[in-house]
N, C-alpha and C positions, 0 to 999 in steps of 0.2 A: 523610649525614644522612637520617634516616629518614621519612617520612609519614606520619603516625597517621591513618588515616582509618577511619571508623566508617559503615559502610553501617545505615540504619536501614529496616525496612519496615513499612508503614500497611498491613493488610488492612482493606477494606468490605465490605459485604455485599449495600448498592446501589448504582448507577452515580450517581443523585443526588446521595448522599452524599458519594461519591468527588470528583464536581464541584466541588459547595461547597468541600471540603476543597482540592482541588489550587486554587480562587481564593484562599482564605485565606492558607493556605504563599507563594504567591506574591506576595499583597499585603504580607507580612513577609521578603520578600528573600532568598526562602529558594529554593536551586537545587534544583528536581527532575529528576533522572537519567533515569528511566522510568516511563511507569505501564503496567501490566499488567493487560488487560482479556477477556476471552474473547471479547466483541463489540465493533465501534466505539462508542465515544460521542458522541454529537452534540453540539458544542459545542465538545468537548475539546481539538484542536488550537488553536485562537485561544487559547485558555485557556493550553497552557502556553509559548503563543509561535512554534510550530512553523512553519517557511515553508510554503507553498501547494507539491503535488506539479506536479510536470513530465509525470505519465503521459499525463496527455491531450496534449500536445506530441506526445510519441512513440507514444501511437497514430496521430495525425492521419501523420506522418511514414510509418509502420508500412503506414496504409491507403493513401498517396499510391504506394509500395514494391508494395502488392497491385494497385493499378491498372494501373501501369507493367506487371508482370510479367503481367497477363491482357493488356490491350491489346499487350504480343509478342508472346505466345503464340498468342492469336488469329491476329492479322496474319501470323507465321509459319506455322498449318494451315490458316489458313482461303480467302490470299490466295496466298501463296508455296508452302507445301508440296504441299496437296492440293485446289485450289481445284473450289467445290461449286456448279453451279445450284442451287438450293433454292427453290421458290417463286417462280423469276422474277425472282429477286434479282439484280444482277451481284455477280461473282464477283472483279472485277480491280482492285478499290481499297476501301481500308479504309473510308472516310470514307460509301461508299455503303450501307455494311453495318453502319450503326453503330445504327440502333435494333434491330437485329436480335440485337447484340452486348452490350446494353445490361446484359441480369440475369446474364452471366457475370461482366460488368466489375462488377458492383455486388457478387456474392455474392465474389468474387474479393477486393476492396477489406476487407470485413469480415470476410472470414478470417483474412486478412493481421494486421488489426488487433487483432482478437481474441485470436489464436493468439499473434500474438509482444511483446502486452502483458502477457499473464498469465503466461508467461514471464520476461519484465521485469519484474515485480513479485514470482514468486517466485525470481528471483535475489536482485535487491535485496534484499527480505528474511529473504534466508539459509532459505528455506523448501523448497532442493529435496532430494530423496532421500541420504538420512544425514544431513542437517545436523544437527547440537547445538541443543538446546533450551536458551536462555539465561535463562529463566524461572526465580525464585528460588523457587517456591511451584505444582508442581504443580496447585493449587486452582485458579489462574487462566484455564486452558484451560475449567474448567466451571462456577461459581457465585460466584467470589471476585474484587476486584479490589484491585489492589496499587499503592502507589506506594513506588518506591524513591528512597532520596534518601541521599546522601554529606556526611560530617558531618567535619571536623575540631575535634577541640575538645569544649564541654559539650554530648551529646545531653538533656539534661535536658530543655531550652527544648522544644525539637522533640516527644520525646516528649507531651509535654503538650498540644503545639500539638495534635498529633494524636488524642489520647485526648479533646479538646474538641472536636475537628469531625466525631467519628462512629467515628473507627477501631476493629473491635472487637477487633483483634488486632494488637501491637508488638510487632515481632523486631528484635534486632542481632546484626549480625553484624562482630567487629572482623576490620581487617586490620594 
């Protein structure tokens, strides 16, 4: 048995608009798929329900990784490998050398962080070198935004819902 299902798409022309419209859709039980936006929209996620991301989790985790990995590295050239008077400083315990150590460990921490979150967020979103653009409408990368929504059944309703709440342009596409 087969699944008729009817992909419909909403183009807007502002992100305002697009708001209004995706609380509407949603206050009538109506599931939306994705929306395609070229910038973030503030608001957006509560709006279509989305959970809270975890990236800040994994940078914190990311930058605790850069601390660890400066504070051995250190301790390994600075104390064990090739140990340095410098200023009067001692030379033969970490703990003595530690405000001394201080903006390696800190620029260290935020590199870490930096570097292997943005990483993590362009894996996550299928955004690194050759990935497939999943985008129904070209347009949306620059002036356009889109909501995709998956229909079984009368797109009639839908369409209308949309042609009422700003949409200025309705595609279907059956499968």
């Amino acid at each position: 048995m087969m699944n008729n299902t009817t992909t419909i798409y909403g183009i807007f022309d502002d992100e305002e608009i697009l708001l209004s419209s995706v609380k509407e859709i949603r206050s009538n039980d109506i599931n939306i798929k994705e929306v395609y936006s070229p910038f973030p929209i503030h608001g957006l996620d509560p709006v279509l329900g989305l959970k809270e991301t975890r990236l800040g989790i994994a940078s914190f985790i990311y930058g605790c990784i850069g601390l660890l990995f400066a504070a051995l590295l250190i301790n390994y050239i600075m104390i064990w490998n090739w140990p340095m008077n410098i200023g009067g400083k001692p030379n033969w315990t970490f703990y003595h050398n530690v405000p001394s150590f201080v903006p390696v460990l800190f620029e260290c921490t935020v590199m870490f962080a930096a570097h292997l979150m943005s990483i993590t967020y362009l894996l996550k979103c299928g955004l690194y070198p050759g990935a497939e653009s999943d985008s129904p409408d070209e347009r949306t990368t620059d002036d356009k935004f889109l909501i995709e929504l998956e229909v079984s059944g009368d797109t009639k309703k839908i369409k209308d819902l949309l042609s009422k709440t700003g949409a200025s342009e309705i595609n279907q596409k059956d499968s």
